[in-house]
One Martini backbone bead per residue (centre of mass of N, CA, C, O) as a GRO file, in nm:
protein
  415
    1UNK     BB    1  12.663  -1.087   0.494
    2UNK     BB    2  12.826  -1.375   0.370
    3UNK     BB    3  12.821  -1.743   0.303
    4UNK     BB    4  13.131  -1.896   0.225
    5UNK     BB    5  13.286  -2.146   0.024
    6UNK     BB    6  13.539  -2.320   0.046
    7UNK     BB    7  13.762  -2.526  -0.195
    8UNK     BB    8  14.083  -2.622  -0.130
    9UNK     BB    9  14.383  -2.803  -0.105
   10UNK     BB   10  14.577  -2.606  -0.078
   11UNK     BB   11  14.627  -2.440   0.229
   12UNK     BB   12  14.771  -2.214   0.197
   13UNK     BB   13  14.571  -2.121  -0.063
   14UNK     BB   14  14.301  -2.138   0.176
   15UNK     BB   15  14.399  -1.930   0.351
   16UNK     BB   16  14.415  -1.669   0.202
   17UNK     BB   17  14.176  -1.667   0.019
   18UNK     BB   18  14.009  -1.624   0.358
   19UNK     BB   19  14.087  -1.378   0.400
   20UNK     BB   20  14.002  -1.204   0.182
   21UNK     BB   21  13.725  -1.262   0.216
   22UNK     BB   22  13.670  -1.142   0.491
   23UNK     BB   23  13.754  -0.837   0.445
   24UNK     BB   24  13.425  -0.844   0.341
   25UNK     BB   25  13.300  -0.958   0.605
   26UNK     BB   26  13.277  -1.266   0.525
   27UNK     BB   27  13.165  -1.589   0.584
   28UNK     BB   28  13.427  -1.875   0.598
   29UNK     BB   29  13.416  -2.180   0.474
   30UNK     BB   30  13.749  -2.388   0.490
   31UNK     BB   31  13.813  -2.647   0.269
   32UNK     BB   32  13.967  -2.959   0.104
   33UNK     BB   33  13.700  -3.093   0.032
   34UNK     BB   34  13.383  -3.262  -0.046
   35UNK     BB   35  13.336  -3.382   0.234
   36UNK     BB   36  13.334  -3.116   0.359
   37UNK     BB   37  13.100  -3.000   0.223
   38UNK     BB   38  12.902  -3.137   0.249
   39UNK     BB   39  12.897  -3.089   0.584
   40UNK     BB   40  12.858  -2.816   0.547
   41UNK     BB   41  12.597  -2.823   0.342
   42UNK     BB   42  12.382  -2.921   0.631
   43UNK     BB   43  12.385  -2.655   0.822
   44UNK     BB   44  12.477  -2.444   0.550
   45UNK     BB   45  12.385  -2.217   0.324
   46UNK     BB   46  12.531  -2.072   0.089
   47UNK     BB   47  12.612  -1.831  -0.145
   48UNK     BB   48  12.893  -1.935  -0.190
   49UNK     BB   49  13.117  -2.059  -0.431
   50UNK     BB   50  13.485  -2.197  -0.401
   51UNK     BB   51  13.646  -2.405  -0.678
   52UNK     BB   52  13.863  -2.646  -0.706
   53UNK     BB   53  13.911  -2.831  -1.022
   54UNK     BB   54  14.153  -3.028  -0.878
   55UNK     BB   55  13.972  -3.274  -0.703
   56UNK     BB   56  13.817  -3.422  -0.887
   57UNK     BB   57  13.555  -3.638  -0.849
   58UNK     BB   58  13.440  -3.583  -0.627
   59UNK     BB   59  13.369  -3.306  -0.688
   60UNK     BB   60  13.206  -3.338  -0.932
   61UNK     BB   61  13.006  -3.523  -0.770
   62UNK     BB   62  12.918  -3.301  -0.598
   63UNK     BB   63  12.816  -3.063  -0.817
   64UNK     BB   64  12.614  -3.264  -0.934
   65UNK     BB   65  12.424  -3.273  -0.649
   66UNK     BB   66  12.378  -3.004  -0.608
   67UNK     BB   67  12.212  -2.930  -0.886
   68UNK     BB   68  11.975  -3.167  -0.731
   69UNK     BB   69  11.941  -2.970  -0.526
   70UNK     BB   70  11.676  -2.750  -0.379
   71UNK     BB   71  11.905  -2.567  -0.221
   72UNK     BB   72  12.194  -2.567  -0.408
   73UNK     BB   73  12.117  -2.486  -0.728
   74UNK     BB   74  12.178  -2.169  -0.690
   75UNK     BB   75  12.483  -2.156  -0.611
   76UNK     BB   76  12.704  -1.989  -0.675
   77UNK     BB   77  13.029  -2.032  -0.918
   78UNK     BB   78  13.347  -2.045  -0.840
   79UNK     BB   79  13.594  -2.150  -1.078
   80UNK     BB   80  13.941  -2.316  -1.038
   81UNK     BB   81  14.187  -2.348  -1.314
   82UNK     BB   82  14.402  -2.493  -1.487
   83UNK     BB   83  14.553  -2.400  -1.789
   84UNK     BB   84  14.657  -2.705  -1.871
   85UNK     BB   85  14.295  -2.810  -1.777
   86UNK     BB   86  14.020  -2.708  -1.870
   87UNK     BB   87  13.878  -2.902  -1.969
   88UNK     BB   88  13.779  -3.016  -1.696
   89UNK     BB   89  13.558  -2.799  -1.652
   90UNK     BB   90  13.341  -2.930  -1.813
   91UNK     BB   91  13.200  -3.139  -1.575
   92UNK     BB   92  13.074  -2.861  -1.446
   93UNK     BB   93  12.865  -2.716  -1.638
   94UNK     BB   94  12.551  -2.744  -1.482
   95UNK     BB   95  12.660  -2.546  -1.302
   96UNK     BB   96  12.670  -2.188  -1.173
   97UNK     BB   97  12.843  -2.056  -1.339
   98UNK     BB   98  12.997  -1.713  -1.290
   99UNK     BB   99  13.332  -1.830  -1.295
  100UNK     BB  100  13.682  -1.817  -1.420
  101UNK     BB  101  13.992  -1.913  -1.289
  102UNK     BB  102  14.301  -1.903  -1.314
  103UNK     BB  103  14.576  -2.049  -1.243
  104UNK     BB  104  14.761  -1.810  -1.072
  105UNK     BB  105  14.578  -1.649  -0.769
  106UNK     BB  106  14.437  -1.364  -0.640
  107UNK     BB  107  14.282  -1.333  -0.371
  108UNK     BB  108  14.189  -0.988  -0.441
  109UNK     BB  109  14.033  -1.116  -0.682
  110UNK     BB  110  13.853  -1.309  -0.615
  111UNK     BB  111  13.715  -1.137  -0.381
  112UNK     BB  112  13.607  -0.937  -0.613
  113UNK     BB  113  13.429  -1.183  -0.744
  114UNK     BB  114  13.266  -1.218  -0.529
  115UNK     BB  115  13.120  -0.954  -0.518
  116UNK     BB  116  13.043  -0.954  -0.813
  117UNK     BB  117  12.830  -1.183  -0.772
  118UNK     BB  118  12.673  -1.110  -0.485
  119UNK     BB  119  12.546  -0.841  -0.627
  120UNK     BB  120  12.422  -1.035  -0.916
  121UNK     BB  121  12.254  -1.209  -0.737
  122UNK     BB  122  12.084  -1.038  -0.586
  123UNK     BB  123  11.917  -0.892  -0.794
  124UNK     BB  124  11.798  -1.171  -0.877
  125UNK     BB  125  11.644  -1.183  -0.644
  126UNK     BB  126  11.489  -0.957  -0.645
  127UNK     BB  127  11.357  -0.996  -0.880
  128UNK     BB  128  11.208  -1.290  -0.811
  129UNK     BB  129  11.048  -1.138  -0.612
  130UNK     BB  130  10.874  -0.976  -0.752
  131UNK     BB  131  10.784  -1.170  -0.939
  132UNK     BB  132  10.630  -1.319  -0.743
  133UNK     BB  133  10.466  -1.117  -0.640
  134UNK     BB  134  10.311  -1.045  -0.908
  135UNK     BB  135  10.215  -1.359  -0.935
  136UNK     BB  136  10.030  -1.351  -0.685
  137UNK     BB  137   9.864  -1.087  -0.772
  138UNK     BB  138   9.759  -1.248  -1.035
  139UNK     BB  139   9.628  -1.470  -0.893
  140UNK     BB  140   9.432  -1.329  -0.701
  141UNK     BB  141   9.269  -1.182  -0.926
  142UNK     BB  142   9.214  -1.436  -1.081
  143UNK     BB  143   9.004  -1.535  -0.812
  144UNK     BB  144   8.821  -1.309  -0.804
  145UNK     BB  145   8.720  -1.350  -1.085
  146UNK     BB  146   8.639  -1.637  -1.067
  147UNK     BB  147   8.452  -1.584  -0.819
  148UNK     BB  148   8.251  -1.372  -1.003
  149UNK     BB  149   8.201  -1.570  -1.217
  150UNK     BB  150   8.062  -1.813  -1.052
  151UNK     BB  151   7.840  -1.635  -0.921
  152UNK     BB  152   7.736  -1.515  -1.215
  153UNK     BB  153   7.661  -1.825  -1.306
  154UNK     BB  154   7.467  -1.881  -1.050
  155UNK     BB  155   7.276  -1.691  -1.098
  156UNK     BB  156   7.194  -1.719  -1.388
  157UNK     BB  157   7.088  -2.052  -1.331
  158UNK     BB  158   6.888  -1.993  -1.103
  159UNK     BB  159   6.694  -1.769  -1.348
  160UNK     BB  160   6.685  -1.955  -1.563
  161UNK     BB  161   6.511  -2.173  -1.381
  162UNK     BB  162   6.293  -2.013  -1.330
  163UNK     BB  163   6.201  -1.928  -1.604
  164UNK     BB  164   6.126  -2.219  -1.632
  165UNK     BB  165   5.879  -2.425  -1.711
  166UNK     BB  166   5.649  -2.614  -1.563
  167UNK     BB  167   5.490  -2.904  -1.561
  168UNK     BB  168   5.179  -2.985  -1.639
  169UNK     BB  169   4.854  -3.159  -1.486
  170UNK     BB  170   4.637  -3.254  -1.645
  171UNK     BB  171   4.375  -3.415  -1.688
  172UNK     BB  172   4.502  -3.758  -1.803
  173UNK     BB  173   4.809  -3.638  -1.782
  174UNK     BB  174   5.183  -3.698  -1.837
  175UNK     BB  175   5.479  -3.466  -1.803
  176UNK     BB  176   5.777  -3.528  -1.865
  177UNK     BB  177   6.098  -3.395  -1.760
  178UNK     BB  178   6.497  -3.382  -1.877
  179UNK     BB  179   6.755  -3.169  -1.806
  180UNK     BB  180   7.099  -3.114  -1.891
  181UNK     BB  181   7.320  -2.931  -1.907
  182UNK     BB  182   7.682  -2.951  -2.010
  183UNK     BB  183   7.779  -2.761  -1.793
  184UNK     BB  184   7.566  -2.687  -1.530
  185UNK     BB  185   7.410  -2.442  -1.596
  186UNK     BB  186   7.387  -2.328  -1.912
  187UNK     BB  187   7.195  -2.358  -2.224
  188UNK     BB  188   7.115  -2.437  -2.539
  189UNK     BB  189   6.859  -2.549  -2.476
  190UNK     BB  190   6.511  -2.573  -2.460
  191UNK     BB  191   6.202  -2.505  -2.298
  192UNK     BB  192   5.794  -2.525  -2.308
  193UNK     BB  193   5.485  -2.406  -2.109
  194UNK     BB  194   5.191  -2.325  -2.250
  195UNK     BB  195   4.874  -2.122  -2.295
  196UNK     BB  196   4.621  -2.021  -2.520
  197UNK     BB  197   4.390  -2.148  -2.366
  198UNK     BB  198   4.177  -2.389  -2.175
  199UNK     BB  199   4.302  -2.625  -2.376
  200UNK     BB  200   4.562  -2.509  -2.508
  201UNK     BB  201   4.889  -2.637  -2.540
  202UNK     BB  202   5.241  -2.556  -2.534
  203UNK     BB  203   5.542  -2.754  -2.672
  204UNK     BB  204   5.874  -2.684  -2.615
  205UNK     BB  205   6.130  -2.740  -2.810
  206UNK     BB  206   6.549  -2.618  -2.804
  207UNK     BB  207   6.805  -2.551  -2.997
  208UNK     BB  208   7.122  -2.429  -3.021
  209UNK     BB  209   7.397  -2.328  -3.137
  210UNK     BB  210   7.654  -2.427  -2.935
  211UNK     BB  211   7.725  -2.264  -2.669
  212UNK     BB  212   7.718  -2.102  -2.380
  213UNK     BB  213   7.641  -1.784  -2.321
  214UNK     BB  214   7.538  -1.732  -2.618
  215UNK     BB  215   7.330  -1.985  -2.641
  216UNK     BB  216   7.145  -1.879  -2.369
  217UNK     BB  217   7.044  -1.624  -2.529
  218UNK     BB  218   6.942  -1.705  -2.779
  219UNK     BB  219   6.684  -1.908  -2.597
  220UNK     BB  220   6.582  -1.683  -2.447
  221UNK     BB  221   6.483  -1.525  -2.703
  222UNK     BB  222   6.344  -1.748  -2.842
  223UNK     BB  223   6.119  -1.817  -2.669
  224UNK     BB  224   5.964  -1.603  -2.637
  225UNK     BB  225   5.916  -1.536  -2.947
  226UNK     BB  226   5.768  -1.796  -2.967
  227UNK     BB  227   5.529  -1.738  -2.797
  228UNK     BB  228   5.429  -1.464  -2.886
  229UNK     BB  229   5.330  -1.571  -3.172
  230UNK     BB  230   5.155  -1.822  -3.055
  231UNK     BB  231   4.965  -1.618  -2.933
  232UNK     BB  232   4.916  -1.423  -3.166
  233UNK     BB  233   4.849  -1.702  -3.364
  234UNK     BB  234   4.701  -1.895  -3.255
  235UNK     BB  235   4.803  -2.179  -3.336
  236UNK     BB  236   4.979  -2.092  -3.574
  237UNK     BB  237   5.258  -2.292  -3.706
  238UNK     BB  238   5.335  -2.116  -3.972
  239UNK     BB  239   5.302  -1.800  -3.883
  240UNK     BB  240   5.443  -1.821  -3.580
  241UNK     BB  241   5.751  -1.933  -3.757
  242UNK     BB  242   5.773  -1.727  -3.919
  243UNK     BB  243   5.823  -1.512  -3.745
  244UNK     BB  244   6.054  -1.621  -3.549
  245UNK     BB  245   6.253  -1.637  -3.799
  246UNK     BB  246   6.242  -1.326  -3.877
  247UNK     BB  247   6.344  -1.201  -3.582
  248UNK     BB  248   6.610  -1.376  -3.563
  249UNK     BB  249   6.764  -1.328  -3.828
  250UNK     BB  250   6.816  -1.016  -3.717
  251UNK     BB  251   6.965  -1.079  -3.427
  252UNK     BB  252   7.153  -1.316  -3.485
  253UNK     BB  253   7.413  -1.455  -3.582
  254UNK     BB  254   7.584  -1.535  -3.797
  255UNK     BB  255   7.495  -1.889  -3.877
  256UNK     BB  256   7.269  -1.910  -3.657
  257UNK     BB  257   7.062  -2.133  -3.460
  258UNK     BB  258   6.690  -2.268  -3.429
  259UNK     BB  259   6.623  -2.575  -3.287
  260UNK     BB  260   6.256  -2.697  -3.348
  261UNK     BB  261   5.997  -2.752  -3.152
  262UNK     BB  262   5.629  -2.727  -3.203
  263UNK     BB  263   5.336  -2.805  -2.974
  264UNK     BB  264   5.001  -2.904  -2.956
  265UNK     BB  265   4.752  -2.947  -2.687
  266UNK     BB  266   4.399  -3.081  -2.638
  267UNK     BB  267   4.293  -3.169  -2.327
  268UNK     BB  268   4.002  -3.291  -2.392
  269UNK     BB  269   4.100  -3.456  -2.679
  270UNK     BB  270   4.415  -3.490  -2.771
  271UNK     BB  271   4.475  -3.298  -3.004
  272UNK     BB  272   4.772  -3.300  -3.232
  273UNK     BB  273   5.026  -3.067  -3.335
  274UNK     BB  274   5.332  -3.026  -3.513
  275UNK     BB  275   5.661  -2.866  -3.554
  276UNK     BB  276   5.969  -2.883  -3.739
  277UNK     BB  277   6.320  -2.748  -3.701
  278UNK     BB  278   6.588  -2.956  -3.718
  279UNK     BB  279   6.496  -3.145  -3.508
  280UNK     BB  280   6.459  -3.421  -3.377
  281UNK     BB  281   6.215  -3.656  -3.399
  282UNK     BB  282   5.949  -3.796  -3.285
  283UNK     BB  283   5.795  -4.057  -3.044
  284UNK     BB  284   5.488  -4.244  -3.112
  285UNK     BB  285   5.287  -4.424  -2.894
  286UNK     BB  286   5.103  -4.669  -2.873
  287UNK     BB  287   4.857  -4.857  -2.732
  288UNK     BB  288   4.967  -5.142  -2.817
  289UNK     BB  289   5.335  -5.025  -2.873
  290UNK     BB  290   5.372  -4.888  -3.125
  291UNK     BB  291   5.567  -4.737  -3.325
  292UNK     BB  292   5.640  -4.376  -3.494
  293UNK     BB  293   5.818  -4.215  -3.638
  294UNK     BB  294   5.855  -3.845  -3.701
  295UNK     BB  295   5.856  -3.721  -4.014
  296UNK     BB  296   5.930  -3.379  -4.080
  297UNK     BB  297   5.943  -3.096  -4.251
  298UNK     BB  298   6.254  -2.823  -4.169
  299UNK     BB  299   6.371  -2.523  -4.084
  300UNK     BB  300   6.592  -2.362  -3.925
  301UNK     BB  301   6.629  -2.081  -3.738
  302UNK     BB  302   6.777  -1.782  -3.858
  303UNK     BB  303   6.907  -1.797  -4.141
  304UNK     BB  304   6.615  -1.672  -4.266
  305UNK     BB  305   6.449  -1.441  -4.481
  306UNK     BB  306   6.101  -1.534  -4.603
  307UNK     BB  307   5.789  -1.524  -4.736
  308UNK     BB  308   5.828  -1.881  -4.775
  309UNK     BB  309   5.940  -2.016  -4.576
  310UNK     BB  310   5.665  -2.182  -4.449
  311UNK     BB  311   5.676  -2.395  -4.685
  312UNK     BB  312   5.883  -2.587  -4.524
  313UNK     BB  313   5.662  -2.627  -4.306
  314UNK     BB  314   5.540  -2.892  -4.132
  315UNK     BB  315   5.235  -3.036  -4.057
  316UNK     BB  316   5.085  -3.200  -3.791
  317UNK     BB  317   4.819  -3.448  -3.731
  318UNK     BB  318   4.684  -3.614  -3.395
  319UNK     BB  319   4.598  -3.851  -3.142
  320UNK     BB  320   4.602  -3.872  -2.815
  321UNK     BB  321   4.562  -4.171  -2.681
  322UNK     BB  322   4.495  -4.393  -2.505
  323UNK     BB  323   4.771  -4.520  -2.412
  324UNK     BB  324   4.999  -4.283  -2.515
  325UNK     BB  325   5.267  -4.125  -2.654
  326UNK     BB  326   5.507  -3.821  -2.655
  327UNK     BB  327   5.830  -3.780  -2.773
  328UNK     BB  328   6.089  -3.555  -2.684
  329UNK     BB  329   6.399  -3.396  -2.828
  330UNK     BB  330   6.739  -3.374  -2.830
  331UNK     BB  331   7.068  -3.471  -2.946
  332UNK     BB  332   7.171  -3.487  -2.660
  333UNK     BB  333   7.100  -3.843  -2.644
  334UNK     BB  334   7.164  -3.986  -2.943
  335UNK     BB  335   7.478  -3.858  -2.889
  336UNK     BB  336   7.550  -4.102  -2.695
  337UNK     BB  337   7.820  -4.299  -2.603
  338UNK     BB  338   7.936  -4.603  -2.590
  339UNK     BB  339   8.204  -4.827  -2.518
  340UNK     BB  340   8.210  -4.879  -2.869
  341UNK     BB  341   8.111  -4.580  -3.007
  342UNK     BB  342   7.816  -4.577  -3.002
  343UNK     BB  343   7.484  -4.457  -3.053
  344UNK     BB  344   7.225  -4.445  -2.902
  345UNK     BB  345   7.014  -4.316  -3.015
  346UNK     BB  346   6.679  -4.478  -3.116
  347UNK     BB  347   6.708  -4.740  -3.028
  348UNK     BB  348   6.736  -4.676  -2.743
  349UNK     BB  349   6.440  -4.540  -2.733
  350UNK     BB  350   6.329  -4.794  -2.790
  351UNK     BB  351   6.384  -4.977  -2.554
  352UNK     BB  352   6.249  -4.822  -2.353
  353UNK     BB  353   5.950  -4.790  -2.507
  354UNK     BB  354   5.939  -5.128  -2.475
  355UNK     BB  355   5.947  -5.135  -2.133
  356UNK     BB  356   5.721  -4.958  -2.077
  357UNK     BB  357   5.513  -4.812  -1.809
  358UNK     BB  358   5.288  -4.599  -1.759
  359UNK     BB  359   5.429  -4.472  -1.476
  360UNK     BB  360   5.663  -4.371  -1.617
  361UNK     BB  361   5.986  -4.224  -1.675
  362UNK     BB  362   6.067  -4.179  -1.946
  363UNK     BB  363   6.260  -3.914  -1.939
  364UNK     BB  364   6.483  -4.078  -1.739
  365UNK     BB  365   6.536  -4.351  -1.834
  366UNK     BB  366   6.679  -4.259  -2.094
  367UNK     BB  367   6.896  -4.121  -1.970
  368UNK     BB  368   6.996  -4.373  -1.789
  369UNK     BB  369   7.034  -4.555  -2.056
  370UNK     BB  370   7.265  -4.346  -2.172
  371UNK     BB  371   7.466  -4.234  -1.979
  372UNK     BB  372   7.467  -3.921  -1.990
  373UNK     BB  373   7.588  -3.803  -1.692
  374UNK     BB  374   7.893  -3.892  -1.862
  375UNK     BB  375   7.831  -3.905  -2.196
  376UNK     BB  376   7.746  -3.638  -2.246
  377UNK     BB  377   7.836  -3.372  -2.479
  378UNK     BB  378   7.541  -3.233  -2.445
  379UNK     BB  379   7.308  -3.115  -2.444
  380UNK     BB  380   6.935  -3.243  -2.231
  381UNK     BB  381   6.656  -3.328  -2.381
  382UNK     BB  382   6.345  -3.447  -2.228
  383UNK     BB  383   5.980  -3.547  -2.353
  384UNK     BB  384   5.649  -3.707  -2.194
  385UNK     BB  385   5.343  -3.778  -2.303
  386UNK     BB  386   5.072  -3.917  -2.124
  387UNK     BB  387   4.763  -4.100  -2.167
  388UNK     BB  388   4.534  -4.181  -1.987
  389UNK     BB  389   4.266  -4.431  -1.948
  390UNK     BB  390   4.116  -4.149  -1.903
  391UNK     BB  391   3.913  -3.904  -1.918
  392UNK     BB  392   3.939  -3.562  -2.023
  393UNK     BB  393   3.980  -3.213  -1.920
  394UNK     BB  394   3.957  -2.882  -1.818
  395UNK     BB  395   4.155  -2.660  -1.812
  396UNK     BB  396   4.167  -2.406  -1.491
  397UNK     BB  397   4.193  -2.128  -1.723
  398UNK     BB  398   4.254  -1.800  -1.858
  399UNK     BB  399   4.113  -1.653  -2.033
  400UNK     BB  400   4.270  -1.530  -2.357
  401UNK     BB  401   4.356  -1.148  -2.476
  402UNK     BB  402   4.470  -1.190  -2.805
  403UNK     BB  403   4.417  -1.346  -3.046
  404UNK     BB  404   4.140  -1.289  -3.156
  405UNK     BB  405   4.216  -0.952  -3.265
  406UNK     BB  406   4.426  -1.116  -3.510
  407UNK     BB  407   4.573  -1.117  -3.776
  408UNK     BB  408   4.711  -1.440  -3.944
  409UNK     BB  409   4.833  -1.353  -4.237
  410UNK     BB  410   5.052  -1.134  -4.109
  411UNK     BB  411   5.343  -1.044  -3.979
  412UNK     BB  412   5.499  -0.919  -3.729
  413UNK     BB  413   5.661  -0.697  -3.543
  414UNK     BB  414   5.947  -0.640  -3.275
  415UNK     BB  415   6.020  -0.353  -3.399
   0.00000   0.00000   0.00000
């Protein structure tokens, strides 16, 4: 049974009023007056309130407590109002009132509305335990999602990790990278380095259009894409990113591309050629210390796929000499803001890379530079390749078994 507290001035009928609520069984705390209830609900919270508006402000000011208290604010309202001054009912409007009745009032109505009141909240309370019970369930399930969805995204990270080629270490070459994913796990960006043959080293940059998840499937298709073209074709840069654009044009989602740089470096002489597609520029630092932005048309990949493509594809070649490098990176770099919304930019690079010296990480200082750490709201890649000023040795690696015996003059399909 509930415990009811009963507020009422007139004696006589706070008396009856409590006998009436009794008989059905429960327990009525009944006072005179708000200071007396104020002292009631500080002992035990009632189930329901029965309460006399012409006790005046002290009432009022009493129930607008109630109100705003958090154990009290849910207590139904049974109110008992004189008729010939209703508006007075209007001062306790924000209580939970769930009956309004005129004096004189019978005892065994009033009881009667009480029960009906006590089954009505009950109801209420019954379905809020639901409702509660429902979305504990539903928040633990979205937690054991969430929690299988961060192992699968870390299991992810770690085999994208692995499957990323370490920069190697030629003899008389230094090539420093630096990744930095801007979700934390994978990203848009991708690099590679692989042997075309015992000389030449094969150097990618590229950046996909986009974020997430669909972003690193498309970086790790176009990888493997590029690697293999550039295999099948010997290092022939235009006509080996002509596959790949032809092959993503066909797989990758309609809008999306491939921004990419692919350089070949001939470890023995220095000789390097690259073509760029869509990414920026690199900056080649020579022997005396001066730069030279290199800027090359060409189209991002798998835009489009046509027999001409490869002729908007411009191919570069140049000579690494001793004491000097070859910065590469992706726009997630340049586009770092610092505290007055400038961006990074080139000008950025240039500053680092005209106080470097020969044995710096020249890819981590452009980084720290930036702090890209905290501003970079995009994918992060940085390549530097240095020559030092001794001679190149010959990498000692087994000759590849592919390239020789392929026509290099028309693109294969991996369809």
């Amino acid at each position: 049974m509930a415990y009811i507290l009963l507020i009422e001035g007139e004696e006589e009928l706070r008396g009856r009023l409590a006998e009436a609520l009794q008989k059905g069984g429960h327990t009525v705390e009944a006072v005179a007056d708000a200071e007396g209830a104020g002292k009631a609900c500080k002992t035990k919270v009632p189930a329901l309130l029965v309460a006399d508006e012409r006790l005046g402000e002290g009432q009022v000011n009493f129930l607008s407590r109630m109100m705003h208290d958090r154990r009290l604010s849910r207590i139904p309202v049974i109110l008992l109002v004189d008729p010939t001054d209703l508006g007075a009912a209007t001062a306790v409007y924000e209580c939970d009132v769930f009956a309004i009745l005129k004096k004189p009032v019978e005892p065994e109505h009033v009881a009667l509305q009480a029960e009906t009141v006590l089954r009505q909240t009950s109801r209420q309370k019954q379905s809020r335990k639901r409702e509660r019970n429902e979305l504990r369930s539903q928040i633990l399930r979205l937690e054991r999602e969430v929690r299988s969805t961060t192992t699968d995204l870390a299991d992810a990270a770690q085999n994208f990790v692995t499957m990323l080629a370490s920069p190697p270490s030629p003899k008389g070459l230094h090539i420093h990278l630096h990744y930095s994913p801007s979700g934390g796990f994978i990203g848009g960006d991708f690099y590679d380095f692989f042997w075309l043959d015992q000389r030449r080293l094969c150097v990618v940059v590229g950046d996909v259009s986009g974020h997430g998840i669909q972003a690193a499937v498309i970086q790790s298709m176009a990888r493997k894409v590029i690697s293999i073209a550039m295999r099948i074709y010997g290092g022939n840069l235009r006509i080996a990113l002509r596959f790949a654009n032809d092959e993503l044009a066909d797989d990758i989602p309609q809008g999306k591309f491939v921004a990419a740089l692919v350089g070949v470096l001939d470890v023995t002489t220095g000789e390097w050629q690259h073509a760029r597609c869509g990414i920026p520029h690199p900056v080649f630092v020579n022997p005396d210390g001066s730069r030279q932005d290199v800027m090359t048309a060409g189209t991002p990949l798998g835009l489009r796929r046509g027999p001409t493509w490869d002729t908007s594809v411009e191919v570069h070649t140049a000579r690494l000499q001793p004491d000097s490098r070859i910065v590469l990176f992706s726009d997630g770099i340049i586009e770092c803001l610092d505290d007055d919304g400038q961006e990074f930019d080139y000008r950025g690079i240039h500053r680092v890379l005209d106080r470097a010296q020969p044995g710096d990480n020249v890819a981590r200082a452009i980084y720290d530079a930036a702090h890209a750490g905290h501003r970079a709201v995009d994918d992060v890649l940085i390549i530097s390749i240095y020559r030092d000023n001794v001679p190149l040795d010959t990498a000692i690696l087994p000759a590849p078994e592919d390239a020789a015996s392929l026509d290099a003059d028309e693109p294969l399909s991996l369809g």
